[in-house]
N, CA, C and O atoms as a GROMACS GRO file, in nm:
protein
  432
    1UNK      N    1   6.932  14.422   6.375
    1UNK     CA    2   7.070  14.379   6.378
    1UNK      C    3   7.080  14.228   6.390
    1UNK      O    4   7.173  14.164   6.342
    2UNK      N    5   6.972  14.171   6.461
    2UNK     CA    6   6.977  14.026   6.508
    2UNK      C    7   6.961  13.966   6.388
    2UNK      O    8   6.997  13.849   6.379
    3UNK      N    9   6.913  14.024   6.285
    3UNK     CA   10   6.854  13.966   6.136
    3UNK      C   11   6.952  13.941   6.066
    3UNK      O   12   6.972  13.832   6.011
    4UNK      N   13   7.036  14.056   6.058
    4UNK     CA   14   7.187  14.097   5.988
    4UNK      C   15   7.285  13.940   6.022
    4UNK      O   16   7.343  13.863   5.945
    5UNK      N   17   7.270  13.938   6.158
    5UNK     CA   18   7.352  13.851   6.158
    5UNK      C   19   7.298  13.690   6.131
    5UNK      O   20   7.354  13.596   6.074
    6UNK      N   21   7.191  13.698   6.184
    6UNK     CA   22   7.118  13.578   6.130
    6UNK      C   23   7.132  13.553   5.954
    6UNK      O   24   7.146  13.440   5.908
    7UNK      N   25   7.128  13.642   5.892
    7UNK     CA   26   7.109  13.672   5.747
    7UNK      C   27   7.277  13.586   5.732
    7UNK      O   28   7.297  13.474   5.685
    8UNK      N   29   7.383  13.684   5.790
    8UNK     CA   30   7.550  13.609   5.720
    8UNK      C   31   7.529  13.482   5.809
    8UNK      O   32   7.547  13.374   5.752
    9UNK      N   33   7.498  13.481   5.926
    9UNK     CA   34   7.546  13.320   5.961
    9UNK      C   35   7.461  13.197   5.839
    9UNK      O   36   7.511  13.088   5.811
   10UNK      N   37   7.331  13.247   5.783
   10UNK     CA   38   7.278  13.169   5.661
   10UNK      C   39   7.362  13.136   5.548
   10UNK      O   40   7.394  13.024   5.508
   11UNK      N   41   7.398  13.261   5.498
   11UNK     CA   42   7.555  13.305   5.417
   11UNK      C   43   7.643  13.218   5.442
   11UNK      O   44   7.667  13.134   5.355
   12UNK      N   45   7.691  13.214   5.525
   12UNK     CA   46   7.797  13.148   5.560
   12UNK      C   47   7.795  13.014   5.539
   12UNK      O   48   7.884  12.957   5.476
   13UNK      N   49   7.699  12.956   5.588
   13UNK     CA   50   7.653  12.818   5.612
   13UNK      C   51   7.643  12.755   5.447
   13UNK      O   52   7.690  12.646   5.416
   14UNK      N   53   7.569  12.852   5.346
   14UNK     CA   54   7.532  12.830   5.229
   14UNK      C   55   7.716  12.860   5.162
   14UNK      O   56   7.711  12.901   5.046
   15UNK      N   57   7.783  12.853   5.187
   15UNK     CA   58   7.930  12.910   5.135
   15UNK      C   59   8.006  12.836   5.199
   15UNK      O   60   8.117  12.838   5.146
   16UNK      N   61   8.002  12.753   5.310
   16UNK     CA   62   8.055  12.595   5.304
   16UNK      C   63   7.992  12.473   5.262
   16UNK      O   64   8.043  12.362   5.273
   17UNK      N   65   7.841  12.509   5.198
   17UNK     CA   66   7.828  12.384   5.140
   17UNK      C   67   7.863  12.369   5.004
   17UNK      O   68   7.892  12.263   4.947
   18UNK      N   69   7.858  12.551   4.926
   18UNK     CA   70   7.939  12.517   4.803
   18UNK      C   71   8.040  12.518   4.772
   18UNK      O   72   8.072  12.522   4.654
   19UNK      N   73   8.158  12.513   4.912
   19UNK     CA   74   8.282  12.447   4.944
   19UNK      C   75   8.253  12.312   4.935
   19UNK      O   76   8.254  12.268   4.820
   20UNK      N   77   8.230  12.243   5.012
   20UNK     CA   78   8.189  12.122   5.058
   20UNK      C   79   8.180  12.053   4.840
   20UNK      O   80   8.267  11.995   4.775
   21UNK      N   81   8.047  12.095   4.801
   21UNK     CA   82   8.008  12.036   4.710
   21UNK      C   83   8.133  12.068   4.589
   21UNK      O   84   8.127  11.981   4.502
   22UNK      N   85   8.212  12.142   4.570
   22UNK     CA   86   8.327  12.214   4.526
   22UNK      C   87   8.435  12.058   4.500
   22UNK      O   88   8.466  11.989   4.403
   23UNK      N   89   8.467  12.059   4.666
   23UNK     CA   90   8.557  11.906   4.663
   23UNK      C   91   8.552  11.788   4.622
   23UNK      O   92   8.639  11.708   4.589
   24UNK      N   93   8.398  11.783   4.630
   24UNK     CA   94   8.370  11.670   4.560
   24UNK      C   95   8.369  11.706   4.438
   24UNK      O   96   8.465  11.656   4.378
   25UNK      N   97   8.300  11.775   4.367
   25UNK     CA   98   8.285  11.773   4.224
   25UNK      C   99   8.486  11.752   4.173
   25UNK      O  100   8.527  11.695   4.072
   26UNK      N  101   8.559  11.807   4.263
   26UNK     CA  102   8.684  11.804   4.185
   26UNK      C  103   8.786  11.662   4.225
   26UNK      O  104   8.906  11.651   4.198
   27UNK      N  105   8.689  11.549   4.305
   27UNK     CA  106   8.742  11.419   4.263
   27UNK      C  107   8.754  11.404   4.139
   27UNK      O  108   8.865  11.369   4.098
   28UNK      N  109   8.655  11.422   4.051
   28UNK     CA  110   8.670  11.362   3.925
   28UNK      C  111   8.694  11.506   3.824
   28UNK      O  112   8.625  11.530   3.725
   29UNK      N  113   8.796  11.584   3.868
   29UNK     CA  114   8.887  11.646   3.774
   29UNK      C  115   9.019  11.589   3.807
   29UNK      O  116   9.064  11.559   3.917
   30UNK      N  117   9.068  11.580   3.699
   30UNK     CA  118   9.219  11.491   3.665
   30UNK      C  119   9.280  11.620   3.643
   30UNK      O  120   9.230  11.732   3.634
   31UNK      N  121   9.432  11.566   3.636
   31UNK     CA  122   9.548  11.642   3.599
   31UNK      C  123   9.654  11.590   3.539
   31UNK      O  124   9.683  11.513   3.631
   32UNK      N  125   9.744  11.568   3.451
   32UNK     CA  126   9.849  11.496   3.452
   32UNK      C  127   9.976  11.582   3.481
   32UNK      O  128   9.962  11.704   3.477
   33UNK      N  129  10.105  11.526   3.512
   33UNK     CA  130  10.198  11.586   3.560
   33UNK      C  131  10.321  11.496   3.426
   33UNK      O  132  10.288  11.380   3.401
   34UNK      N  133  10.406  11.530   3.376
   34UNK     CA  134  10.438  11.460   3.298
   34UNK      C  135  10.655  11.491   3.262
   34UNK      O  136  10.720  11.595   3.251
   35UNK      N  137  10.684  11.386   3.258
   35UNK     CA  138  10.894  11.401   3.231
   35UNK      C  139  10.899  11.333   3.123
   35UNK      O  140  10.816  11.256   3.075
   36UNK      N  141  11.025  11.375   3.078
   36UNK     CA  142  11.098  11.361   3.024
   36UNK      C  143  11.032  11.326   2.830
   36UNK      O  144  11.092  11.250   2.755
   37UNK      N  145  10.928  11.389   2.797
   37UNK     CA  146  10.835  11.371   2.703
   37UNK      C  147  10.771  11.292   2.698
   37UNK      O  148  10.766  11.226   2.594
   38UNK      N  149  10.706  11.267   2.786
   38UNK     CA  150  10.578  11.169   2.872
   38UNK      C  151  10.647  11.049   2.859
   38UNK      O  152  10.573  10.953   2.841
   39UNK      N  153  10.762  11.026   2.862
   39UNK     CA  154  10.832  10.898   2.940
   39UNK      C  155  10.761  10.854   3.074
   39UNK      O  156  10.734  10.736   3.097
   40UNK      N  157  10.731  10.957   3.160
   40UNK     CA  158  10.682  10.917   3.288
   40UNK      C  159  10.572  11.026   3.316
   40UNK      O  160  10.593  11.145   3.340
   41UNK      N  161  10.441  10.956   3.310
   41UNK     CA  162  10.331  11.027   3.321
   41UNK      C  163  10.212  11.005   3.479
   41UNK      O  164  10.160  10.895   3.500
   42UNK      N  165  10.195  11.089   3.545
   42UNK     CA  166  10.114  11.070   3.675
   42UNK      C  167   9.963  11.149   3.651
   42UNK      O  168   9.960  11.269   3.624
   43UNK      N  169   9.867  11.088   3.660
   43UNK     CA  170   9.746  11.146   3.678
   43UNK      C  171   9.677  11.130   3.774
   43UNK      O  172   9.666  11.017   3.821
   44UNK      N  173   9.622  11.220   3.822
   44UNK     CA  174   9.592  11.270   3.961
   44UNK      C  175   9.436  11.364   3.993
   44UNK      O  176   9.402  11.467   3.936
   45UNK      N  177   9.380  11.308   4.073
   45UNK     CA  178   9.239  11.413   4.080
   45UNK      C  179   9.292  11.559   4.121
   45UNK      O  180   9.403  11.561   4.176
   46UNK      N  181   9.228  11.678   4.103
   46UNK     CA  182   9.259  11.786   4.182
   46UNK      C  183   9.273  11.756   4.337
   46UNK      O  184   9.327  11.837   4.412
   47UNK      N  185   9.233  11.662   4.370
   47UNK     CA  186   9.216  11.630   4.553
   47UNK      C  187   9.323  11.589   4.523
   47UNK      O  188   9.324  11.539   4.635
   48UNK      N  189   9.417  11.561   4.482
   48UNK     CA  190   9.586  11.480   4.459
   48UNK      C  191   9.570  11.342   4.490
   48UNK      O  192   9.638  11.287   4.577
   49UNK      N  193   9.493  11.290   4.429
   49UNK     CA  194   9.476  11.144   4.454
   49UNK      C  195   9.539  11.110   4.360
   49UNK      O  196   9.530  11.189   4.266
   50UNK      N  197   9.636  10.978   4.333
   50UNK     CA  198   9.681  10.942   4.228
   50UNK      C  199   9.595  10.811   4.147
   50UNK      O  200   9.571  10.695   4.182
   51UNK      N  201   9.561  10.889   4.020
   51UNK     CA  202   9.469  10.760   3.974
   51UNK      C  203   9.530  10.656   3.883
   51UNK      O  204   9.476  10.548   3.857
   52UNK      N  205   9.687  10.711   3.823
   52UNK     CA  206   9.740  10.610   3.731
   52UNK      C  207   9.883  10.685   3.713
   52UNK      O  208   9.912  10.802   3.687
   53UNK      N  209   9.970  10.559   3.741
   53UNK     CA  210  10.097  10.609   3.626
   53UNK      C  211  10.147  10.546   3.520
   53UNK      O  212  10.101  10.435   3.493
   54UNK      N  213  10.245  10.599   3.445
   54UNK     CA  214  10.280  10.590   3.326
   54UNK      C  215  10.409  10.548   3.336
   54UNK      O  216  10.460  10.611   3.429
   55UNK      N  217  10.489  10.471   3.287
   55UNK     CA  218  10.619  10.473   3.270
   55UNK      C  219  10.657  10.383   3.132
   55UNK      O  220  10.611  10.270   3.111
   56UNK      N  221  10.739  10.448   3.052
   56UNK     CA  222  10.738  10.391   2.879
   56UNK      C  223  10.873  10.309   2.911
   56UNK      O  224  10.987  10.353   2.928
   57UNK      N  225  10.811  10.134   2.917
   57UNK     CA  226  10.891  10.046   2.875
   57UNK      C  227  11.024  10.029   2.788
   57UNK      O  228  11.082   9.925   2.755
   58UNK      N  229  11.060  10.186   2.755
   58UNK     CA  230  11.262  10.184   2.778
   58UNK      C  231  11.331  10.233   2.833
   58UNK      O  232  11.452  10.234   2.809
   59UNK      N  233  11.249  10.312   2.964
   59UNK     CA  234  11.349  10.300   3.079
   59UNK      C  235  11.328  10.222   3.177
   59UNK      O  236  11.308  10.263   3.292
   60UNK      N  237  11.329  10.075   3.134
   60UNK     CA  238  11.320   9.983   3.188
   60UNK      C  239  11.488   9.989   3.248
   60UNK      O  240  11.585  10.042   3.195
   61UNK      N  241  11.481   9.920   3.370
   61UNK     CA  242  11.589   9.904   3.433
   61UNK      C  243  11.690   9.992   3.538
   61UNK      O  244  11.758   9.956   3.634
   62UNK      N  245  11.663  10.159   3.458
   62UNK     CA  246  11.735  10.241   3.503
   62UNK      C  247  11.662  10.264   3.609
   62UNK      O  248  11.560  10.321   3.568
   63UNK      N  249  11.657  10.250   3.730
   63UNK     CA  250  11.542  10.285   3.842
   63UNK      C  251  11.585  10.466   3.930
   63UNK      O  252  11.530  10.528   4.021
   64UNK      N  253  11.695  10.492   3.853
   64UNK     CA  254  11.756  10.599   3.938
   64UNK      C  255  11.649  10.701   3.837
   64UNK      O  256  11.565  10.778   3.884
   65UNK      N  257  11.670  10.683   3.713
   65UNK     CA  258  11.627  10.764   3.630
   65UNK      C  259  11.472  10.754   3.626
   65UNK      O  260  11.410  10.852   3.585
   66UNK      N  261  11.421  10.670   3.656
   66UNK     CA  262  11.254  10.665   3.664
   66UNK      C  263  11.220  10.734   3.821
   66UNK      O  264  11.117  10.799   3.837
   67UNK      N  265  11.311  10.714   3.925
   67UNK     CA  266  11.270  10.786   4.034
   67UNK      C  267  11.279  10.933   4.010
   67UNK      O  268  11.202  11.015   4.058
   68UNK      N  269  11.400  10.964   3.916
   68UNK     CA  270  11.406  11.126   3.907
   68UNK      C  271  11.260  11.179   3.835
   68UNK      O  272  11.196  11.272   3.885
   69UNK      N  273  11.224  11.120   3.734
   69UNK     CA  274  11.125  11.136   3.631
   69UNK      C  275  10.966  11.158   3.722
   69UNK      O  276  10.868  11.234   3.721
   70UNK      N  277  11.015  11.042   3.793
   70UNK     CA  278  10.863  11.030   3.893
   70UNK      C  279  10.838  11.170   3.964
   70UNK      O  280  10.740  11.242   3.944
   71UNK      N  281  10.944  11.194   4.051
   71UNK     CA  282  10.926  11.303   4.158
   71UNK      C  283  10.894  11.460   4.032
   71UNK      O  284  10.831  11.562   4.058
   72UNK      N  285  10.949  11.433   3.930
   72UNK     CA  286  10.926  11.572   3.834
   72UNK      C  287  10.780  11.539   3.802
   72UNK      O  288  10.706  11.606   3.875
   73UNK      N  289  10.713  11.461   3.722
   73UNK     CA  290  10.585  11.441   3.679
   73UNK      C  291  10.516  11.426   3.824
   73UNK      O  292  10.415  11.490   3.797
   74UNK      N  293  10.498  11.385   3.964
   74UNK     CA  294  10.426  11.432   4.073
   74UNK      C  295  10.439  11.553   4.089
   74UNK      O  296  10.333  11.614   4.103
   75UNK      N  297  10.574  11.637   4.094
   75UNK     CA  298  10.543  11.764   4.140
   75UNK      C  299  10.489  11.885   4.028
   75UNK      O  300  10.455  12.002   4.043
   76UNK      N  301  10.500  11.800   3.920
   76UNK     CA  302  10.451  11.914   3.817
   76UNK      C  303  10.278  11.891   3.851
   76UNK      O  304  10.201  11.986   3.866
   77UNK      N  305  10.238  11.744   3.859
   77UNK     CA  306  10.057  11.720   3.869
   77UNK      C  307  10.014  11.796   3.978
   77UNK      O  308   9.911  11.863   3.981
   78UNK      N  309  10.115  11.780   4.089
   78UNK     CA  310  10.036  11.827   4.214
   78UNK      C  311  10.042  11.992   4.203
   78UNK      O  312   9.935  12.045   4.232
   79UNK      N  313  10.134  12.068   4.172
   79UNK     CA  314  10.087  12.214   4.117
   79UNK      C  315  10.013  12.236   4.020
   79UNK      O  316   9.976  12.353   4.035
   80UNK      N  317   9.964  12.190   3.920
   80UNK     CA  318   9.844  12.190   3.818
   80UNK      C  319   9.723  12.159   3.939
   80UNK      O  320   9.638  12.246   3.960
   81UNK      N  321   9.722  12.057   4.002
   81UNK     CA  322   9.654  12.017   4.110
   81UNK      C  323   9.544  12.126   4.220
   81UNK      O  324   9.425  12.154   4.229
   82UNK      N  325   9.722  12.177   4.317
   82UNK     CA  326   9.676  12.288   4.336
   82UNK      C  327   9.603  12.437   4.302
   82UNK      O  328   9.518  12.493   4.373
   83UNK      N  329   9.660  12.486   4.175
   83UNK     CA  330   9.640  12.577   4.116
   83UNK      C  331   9.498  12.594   4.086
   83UNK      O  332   9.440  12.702   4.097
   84UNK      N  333   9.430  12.455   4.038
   84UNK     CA  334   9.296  12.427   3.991
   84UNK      C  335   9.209  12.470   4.138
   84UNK      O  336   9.126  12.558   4.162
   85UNK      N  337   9.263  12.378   4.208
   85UNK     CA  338   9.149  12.411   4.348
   85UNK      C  339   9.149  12.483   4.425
   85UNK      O  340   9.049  12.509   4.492
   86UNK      N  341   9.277  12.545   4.441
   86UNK     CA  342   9.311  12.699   4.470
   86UNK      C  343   9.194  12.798   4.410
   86UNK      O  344   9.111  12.838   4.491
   87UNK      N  345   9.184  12.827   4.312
   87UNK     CA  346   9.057  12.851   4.219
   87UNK      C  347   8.955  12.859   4.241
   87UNK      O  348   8.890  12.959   4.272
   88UNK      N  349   8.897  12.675   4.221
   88UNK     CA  350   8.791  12.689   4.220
   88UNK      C  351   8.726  12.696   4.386
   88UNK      O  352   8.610  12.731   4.406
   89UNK      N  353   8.819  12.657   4.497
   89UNK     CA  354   8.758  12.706   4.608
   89UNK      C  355   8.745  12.836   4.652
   89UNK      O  356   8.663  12.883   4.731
   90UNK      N  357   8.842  12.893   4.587
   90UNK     CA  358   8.842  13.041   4.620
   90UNK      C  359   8.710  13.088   4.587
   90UNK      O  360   8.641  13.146   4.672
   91UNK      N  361   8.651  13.056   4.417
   91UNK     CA  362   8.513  13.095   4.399
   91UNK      C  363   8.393  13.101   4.432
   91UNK      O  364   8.302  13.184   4.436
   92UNK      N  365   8.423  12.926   4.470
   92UNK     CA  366   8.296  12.890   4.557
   92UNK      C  367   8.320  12.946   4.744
   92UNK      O  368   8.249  12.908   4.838
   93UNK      N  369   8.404  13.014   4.750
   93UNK     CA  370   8.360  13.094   4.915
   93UNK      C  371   8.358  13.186   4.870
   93UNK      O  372   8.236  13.203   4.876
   94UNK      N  373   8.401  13.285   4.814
   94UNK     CA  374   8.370  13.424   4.731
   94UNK      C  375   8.216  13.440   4.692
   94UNK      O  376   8.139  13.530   4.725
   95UNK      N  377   8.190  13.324   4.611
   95UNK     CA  378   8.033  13.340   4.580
   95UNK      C  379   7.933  13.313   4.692
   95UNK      O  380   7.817  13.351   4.678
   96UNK      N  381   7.975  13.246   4.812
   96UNK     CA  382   7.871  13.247   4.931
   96UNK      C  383   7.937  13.316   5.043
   96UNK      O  384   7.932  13.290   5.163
   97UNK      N  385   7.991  13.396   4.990
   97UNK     CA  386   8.014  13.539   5.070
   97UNK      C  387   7.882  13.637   5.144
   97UNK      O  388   7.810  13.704   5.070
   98UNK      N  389   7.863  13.636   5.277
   98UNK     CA  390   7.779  13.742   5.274
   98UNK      C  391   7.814  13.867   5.264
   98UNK      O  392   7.905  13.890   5.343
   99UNK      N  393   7.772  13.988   5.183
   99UNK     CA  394   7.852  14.114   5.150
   99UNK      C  395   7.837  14.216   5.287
   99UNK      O  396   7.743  14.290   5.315
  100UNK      N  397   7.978  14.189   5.371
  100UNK     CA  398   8.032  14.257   5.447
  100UNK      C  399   8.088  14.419   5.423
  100UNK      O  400   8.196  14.427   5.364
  101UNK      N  401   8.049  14.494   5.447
  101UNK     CA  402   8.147  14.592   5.384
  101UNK      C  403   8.283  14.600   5.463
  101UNK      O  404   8.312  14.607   5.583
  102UNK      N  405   8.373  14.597   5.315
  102UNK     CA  406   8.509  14.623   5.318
  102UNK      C  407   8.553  14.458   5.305
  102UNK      O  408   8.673  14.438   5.286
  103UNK      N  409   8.475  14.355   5.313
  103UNK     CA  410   8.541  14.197   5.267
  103UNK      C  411   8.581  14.178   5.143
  103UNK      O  412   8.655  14.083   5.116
  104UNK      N  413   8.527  14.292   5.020
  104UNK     CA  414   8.552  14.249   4.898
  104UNK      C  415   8.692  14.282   4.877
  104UNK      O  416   8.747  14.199   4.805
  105UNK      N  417   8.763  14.370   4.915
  105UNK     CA  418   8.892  14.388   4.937
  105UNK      C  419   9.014  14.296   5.025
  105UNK      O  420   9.137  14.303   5.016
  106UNK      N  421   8.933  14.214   5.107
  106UNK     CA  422   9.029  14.109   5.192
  106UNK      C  423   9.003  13.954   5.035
  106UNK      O  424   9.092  13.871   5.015
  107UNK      N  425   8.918  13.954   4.983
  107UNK     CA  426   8.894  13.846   4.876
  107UNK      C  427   8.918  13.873   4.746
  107UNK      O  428   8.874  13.808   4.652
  108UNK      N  429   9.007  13.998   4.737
  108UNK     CA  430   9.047  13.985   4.627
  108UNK      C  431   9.262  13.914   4.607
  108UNK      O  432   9.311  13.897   4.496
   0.00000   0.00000   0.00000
């Protein structure tokens, strides 16, 4: 029994590092989030870092209308964002799962 558990606490340990290595690899996945037909464009790592924006030099001036544009192209990146790492973390603890019986049903 002492093995068993020795065995998942290994499991375990090996299933936050390919969490761990997971986050990093998804610094350098991008996303863009994008208004009004890429009038105003935000790109963003899956970690929601913002790496660049966009804004097309004729809505110059209107600042009401570039703030609306902004908050739509962030919240569209940051759900593309999420969705991605939602995902791929889910996989990478799923795959360093130690097989518990009856866990495959709490991970699905």
């Amino acid at each position: 029994m002492f093995g068993d558990i020795m065995g998942m606490m290994g499991k375990l340990k090996e299933a936050q590092k390919k969490i761990e290595e997971t986050k990093k690899r998804l610094d350098s996945v991008y996303v863009t989030g994008t208004a009004d037909g890429e009038k105003v464009k935000v790109t963003m790592s899956v970690n929601r870092e913002v790496k660049d924006i966009y804004i097309d030099p004729s809505l110059e001036g209107d600042l009401e209308q570039i703030s609306d544009l902004m908050v739509i192209a962030m919240n569209q990146g940051l759900k593309k964002a999420n969705d991605i790492q939602e995902a791929e973390l889910g996989a990478a603890a799923k795959e360093g799962m130690p097989n518990i019986p009856g866990m495959e049903n709490l991970m699905r």
